[in-house]
C-alpha positions in Angstrom: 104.7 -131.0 79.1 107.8 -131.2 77.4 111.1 -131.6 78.9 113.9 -129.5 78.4 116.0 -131.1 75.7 118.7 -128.4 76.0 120.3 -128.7 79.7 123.2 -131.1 79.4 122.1 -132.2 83.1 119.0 -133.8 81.7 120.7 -135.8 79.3 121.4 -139.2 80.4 121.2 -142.9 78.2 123.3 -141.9 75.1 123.0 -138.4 75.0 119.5 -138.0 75.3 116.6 -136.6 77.9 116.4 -138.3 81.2 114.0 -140.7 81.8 114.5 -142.3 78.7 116.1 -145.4 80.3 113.4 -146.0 82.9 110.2 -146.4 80.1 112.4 -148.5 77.9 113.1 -151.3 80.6 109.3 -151.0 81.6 108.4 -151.2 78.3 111.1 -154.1 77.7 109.3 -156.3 80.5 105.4 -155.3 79.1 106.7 -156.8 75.9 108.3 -159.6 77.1 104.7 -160.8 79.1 102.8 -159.9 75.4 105.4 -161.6 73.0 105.5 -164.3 75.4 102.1 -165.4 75.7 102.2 -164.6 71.9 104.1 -166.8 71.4 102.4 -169.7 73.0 98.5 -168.7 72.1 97.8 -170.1 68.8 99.5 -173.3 69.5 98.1 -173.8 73.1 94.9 -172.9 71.0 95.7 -175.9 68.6 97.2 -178.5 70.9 95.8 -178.0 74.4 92.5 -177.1 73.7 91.8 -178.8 70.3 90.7 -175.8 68.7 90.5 -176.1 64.5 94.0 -174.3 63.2 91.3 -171.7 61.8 89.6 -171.4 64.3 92.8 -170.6 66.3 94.0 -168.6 64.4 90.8 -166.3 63.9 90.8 -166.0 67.6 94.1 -165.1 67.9 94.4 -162.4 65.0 90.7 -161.2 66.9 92.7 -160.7 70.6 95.6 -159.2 68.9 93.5 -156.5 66.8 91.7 -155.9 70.3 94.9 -155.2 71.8 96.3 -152.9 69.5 92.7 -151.2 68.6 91.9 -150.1 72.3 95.3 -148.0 71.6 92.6 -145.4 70.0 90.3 -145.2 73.4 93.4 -145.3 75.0 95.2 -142.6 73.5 91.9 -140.2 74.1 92.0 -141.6 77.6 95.6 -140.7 78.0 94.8 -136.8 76.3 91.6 -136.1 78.6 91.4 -137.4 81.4 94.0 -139.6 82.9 97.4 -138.4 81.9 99.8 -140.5 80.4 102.2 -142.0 83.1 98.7 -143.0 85.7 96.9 -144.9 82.4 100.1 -146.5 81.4 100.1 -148.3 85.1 96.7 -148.4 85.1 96.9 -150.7 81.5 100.2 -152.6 83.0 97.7 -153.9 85.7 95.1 -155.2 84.0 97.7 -156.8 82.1 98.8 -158.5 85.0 95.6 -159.9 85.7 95.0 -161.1 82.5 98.1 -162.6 82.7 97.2 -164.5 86.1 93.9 -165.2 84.6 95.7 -167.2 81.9 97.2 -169.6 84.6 94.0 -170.1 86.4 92.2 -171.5 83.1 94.8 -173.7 82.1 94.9 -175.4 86.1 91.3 -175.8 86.1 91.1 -176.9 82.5 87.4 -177.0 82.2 85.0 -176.3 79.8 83.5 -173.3 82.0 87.2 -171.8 82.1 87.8 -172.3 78.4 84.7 -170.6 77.6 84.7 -167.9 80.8 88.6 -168.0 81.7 89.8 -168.0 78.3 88.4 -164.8 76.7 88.1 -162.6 80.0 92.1 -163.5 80.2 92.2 -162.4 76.7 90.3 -159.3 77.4 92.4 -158.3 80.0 95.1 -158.6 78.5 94.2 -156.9 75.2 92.6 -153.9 77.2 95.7 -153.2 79.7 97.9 -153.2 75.8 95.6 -150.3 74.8 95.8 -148.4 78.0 99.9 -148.7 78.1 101.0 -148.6 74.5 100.1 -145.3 73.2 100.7 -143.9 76.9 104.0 -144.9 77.4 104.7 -144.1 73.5 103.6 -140.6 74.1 105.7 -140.0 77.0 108.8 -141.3 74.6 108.1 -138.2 72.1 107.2 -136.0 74.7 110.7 -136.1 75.7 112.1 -134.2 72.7 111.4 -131.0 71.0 109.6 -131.2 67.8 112.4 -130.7 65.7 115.0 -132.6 67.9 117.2 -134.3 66.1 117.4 -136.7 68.5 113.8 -138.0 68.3 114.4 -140.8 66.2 117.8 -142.6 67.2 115.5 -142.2 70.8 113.3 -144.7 69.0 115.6 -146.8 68.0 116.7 -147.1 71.8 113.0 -147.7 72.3 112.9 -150.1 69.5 115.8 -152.3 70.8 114.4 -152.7 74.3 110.9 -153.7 72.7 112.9 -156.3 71.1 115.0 -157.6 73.8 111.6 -158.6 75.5 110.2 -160.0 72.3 113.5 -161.8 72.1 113.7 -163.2 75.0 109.9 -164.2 75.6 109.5 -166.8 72.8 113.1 -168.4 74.1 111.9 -168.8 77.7 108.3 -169.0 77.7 107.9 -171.1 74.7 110.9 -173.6 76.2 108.6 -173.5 79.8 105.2 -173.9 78.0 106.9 -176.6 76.2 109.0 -178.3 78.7 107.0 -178.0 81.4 103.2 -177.2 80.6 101.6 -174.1 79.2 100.6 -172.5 82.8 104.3 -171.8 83.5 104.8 -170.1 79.7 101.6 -168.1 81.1 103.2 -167.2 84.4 106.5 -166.2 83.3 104.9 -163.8 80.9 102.9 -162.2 83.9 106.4 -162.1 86.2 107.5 -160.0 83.3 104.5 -157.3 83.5 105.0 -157.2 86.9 108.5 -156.4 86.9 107.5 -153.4 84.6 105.1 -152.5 86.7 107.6 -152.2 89.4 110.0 -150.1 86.9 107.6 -148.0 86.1 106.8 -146.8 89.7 110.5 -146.2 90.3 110.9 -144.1 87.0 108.9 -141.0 88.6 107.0 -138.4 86.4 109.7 -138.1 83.4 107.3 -136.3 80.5 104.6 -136.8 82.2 102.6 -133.2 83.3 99.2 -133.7 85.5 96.3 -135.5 84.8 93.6 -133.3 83.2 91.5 -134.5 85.3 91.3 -134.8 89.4 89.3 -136.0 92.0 85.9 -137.4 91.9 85.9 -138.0 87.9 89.6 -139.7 88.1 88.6 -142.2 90.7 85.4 -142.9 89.0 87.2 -143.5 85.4 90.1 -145.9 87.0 87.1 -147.6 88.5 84.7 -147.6 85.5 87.1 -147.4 82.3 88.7 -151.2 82.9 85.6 -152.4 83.6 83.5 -151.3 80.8 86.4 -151.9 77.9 87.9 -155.2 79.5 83.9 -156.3 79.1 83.2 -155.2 75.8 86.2 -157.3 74.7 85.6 -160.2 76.8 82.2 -160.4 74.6 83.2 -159.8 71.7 86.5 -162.3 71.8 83.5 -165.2 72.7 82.2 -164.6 68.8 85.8 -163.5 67.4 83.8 -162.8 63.7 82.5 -159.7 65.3 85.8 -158.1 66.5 86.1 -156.5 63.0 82.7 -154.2 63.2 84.6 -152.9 66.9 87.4 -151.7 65.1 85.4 -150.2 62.5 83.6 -148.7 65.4 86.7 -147.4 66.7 88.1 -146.0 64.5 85.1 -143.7 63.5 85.5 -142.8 67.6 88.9 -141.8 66.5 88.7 -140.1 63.3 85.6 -138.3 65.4 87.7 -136.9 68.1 90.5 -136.1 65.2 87.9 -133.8 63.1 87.1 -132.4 66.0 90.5 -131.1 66.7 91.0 -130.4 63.0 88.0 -128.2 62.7 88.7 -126.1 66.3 92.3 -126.2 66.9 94.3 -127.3 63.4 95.6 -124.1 60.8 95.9 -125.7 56.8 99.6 -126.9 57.8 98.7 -129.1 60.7 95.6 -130.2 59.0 98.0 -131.5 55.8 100.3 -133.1 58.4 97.4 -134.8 60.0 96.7 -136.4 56.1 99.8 -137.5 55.7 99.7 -139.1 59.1 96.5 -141.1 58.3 98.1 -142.4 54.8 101.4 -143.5 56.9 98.9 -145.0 59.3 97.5 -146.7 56.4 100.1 -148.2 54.5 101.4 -149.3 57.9 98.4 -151.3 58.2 99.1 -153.1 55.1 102.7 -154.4 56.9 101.3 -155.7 59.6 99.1 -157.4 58.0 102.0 -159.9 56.6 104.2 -159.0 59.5 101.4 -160.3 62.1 101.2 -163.5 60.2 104.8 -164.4 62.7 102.2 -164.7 65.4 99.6 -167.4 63.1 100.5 -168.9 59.6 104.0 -169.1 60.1 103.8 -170.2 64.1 101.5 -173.1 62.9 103.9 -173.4 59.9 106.6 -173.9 62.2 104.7 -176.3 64.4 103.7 -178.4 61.4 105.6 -177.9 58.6 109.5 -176.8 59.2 112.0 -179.4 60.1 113.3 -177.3 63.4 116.1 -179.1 63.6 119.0 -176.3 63.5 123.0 -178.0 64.0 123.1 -179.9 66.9 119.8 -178.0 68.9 115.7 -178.4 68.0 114.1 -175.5 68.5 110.5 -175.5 70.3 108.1 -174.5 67.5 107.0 -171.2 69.6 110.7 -170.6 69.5 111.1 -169.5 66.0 109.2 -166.5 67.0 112.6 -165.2 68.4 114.1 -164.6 64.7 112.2 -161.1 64.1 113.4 -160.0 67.0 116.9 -161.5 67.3 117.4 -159.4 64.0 115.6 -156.3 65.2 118.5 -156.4 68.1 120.8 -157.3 65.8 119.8 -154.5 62.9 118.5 -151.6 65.0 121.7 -150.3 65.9 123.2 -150.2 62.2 120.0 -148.6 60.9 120.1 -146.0 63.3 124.0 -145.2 62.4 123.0 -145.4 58.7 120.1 -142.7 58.8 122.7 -140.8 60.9 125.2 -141.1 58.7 122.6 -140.5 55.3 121.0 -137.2 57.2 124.7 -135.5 57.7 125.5 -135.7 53.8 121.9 -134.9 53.4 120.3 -137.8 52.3 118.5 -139.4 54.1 115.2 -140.7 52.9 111.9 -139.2 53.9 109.6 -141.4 55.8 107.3 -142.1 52.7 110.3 -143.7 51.2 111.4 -145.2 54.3 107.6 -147.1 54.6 107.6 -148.2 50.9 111.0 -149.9 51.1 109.6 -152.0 54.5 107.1 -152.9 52.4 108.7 -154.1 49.9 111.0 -156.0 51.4 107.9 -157.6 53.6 106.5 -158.9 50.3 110.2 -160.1 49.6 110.2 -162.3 52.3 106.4 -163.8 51.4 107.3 -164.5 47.7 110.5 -166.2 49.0 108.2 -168.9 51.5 105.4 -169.0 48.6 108.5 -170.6 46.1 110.1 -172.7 48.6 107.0 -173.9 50.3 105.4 -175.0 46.7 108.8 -176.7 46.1 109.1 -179.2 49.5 108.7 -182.3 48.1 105.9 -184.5 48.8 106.1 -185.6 52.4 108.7 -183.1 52.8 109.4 -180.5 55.6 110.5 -176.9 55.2 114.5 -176.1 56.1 114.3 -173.9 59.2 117.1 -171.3 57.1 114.2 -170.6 54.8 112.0 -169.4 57.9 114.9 -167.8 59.1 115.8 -166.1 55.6 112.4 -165.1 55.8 112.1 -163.1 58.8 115.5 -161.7 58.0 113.5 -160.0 55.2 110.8 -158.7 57.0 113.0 -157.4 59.7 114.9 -155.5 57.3 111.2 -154.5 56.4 110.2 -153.1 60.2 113.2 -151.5 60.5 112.5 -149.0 57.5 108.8 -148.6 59.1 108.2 -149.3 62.3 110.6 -146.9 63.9 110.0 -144.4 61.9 107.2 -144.2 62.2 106.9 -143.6 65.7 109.4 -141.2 65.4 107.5 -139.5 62.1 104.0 -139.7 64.0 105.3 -138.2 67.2 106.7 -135.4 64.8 103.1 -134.9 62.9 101.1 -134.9 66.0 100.2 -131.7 67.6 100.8 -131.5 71.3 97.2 -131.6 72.4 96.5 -134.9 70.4 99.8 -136.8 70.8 98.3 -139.3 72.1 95.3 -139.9 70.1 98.0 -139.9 66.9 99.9 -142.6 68.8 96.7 -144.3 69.4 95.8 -144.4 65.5 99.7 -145.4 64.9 98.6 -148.5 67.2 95.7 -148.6 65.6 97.4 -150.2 62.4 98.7 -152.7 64.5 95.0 -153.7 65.1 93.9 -153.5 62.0 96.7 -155.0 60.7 96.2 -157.9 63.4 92.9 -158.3 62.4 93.3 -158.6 58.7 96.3 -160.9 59.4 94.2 -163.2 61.2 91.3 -163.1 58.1 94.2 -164.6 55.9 95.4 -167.0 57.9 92.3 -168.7 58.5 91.5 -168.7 54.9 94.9 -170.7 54.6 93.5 -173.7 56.3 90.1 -173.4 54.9 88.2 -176.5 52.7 89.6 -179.2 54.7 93.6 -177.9 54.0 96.4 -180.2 55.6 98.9 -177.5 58.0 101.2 -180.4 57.8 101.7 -180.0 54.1 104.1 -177.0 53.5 102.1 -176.9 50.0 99.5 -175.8 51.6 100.9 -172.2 52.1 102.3 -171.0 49.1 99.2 -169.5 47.9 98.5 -167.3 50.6 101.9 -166.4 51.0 102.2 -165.5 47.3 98.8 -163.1 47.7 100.1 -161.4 50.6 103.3 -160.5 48.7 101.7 -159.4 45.7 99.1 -157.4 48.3 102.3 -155.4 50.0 104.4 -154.6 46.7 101.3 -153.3 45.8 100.8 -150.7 48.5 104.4 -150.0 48.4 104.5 -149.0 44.4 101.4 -146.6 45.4 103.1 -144.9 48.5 106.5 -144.6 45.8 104.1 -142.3 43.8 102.9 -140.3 46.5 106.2 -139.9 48.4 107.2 -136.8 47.2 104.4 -135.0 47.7 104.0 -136.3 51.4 107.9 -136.0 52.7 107.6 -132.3 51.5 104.5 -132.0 54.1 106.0 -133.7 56.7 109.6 -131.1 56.3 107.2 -128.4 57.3 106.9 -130.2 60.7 109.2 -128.2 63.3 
């Protein structure tokens, strides 16, 4: 149920619907526990467990696709039977224990909990992300009218607290897993969750209506949904190769439970809105892809490869994964006022154009590491302003996509599949996970040095020429799909 967006008492943060300030501070401390651990994973992976940088960072781009892929069951979930505010507590749990379980393996530091701990910790973790992402998401749109003009500068607010948490995770986690030993990187992440958790409870029901289902079958789903999804992942992270054919499984489930809405309850319009939606979904794919890289090639860049040395301070290698969103923080807000200022003289871009210029400028910032990485000289390290430069560029990038495209998929969606949209808008993140960890292994295949900054230029380079590619295409098709998407009120 939608909230009145029209009764000035209702308004609160900014100008805009109530309850708007409570899910960005929950979501704020959810991020902060995922980003931190994030940060942390494929080094710990690396250095505490001796784990081949390939093999690290296959597993890693495996739990990250799992996380953002049960978005899909998750969104479903959230549409038929739980309601979006009790599955987005529900997900914030399990995150908690997976979380906890994190600490546990790394104090008993055995082979049983590398092999046991390790990937149920994983699991859990990646299975509460499904269950609260597209949830919590959902209730965000569901705040506004469709053609509130609001909507997106909501995001934005959305957008910035994400980033605060992301922010502030690889600073202090990545300084405690450092300083101190990786369980207390690990535990400050799950204080994090649990403060959202807490946030969460005190928000009440803002755009949230009752679950669609009661009784009997809700107690039997909170008990039987965690159990069965935390354990398909927990399998599947043990052989991390596999992880790909459950995504493809996935999202067939997805487009299933899409046709099936487009064949009983979609007119032509909404079914032309849901195509463009699936392209978007696409071509957002494709950036994470070299956005998700932060998270493997350039984390083991950094660890290997960058002289962190920055003035007089030395940054913690899980550190640098602050930069994206220092400048998320830092751009967010003048984004937002130039869209404003671009829709009241009429042009501001439609979203097609909007995801084509993140694109490009996310290929940018690859073709920029791939010539000064091949350029180091021998025995060389990487300046930590070229990193930074870097993820300067692909911020600019996620700022012209990420954002709006929540705000653009919340506008496609129709109300009795918000949150199965949001859940294939996640969905890229998976897939784009995924794909992004397929490369990065490949970087450190046939015996390649990590050390060597040389050894990166040529993935970099194909990545680049990979996005500009996409983008070029989505330029063709642009007008076409921003006149579809004006047809959304």
């Amino acid at each position: 149920m939608r909230s009145d967006t029209t009764s000035n008492a209702a308004r609160t943060l900014f100008d805009h619907p109530k309850g708007l300030g409570s899910l960005i501070i929950s979501e704020l401390w959810e991020r902060f526990g995922f980003y931190g651990m994030r940060s942390l994973l494929v080094l710990y992976l690396i250095d505490r467990l001796h784990m081949p940088s390939g093999d690290a960072t296959t597993l890693y781009g495996a739990f990250a696709a799992m996380a953002f892929g049960m978005s899909i069951p998750g969104g479903i979930l959230a549409d038929r039977i739980f309601g979006t505010r009790r599955l987005a507590f529900l997900g914030g749990a399990i995150v908690l224990l997976g979380h906890g379980l994190m600490v546990v393996q790394d104090v008993a530091g055995s082979a049983t909990a590398e092999d046991i701990g390790l990937p149920l910790a994983l699991a859990c973790i990646a299975t509460g992300t499904g269950l609260f992402k597209p949830s919590i998401s959902a209730r965000v749109g569901n705040l506004y009218a469709r053609d509130d003009q609001r909507r997106e500068a909501g995001f934005y607010l959305f957008y910035i607290g994400i980033n605060a948490g992301a922010a502030l995770a690889p600073l202090i986690c990545g300084y405690l897993g450092h300083a101190y030993g990786w369980r207390y990187g690990f535990a400050a992440a799950g204080a994090a969750m649990a403060l959202g958790l807490v946030t969460m409870a005190l928000a009440g029901r803002a755009s949230d209506a009752a679950p669609p289902c009661s009784g009997a079958t809700l107690l039997a789903a909170t008990l039987a949904v965690p159990i069965a999804l935390a354990g398909t992942a927990f399998l599947l992270l043990r052989n991390p190769d596999s992880v790909g054919w459950l995504l493809a499984a996935i999202l067939l489930v997805g487009l299933a439970a899409l046709l099936r809405h487009v064949r009983h309850a979609a007119d032509a319009d909404e079914r032309r809105r849901l195509l463009v939606a699936l392209l978007l979904i696409f071509a957002a794919a494709t950036f994470w892809s070299l956005h998700e890289q932060g998270g493997s090639t350039l984390n083991v860049l950094a660890a290997k490869a960058v002289d962190l040395r920055l003035g007089w301070v030395t940054l913690q290698p899980a550190q640098t994964q602050f930069f994206n969103a220092l400048f998320i923080l830092m751009g967010a807000p003048l984004f937002a006022i130039l869209w404003r200022r671009l829709r009241l003289v009429g042009a501001d871009p439609a979203p097609p154009y909007k995801f084509a210029a993140g694109l490009m400028l996310a290929a940018a910032a690859f073709a920029l590491l791939a010539m000064t990485t091949a350029n180091v000289a021998h025995g060389g390290k990487l300046s930590l302003l070229w990193l930074a430069l870097a993820y300067l560029l692909e911020t600019m990038g996620e700022l012209c996509l990420a954002t709006p495209g929540y705000a653009t998929m919340s506008r496609l969606a129709p109300v009795k599949a918000s949150g199965l949209i949001m859940g294939l808008w996640l969905f890229s993140l998976s897939a784009g996970n995924y794909i992004g960890g397929r490369i990065a292994a490949a970087t450190f295949t046939g015996g390649a040095n990590p050390s060597l900054p040389a050894t990166y230029s040529a993935t970099f380079l194909q990545v680049a020429g990979y996005g500009a590619l996409v983008a070029v295409l989505l330029l063709i098709l642009a007008p076409r799909l921003g006149r579809i998407i004006a047809t959304a009120r």
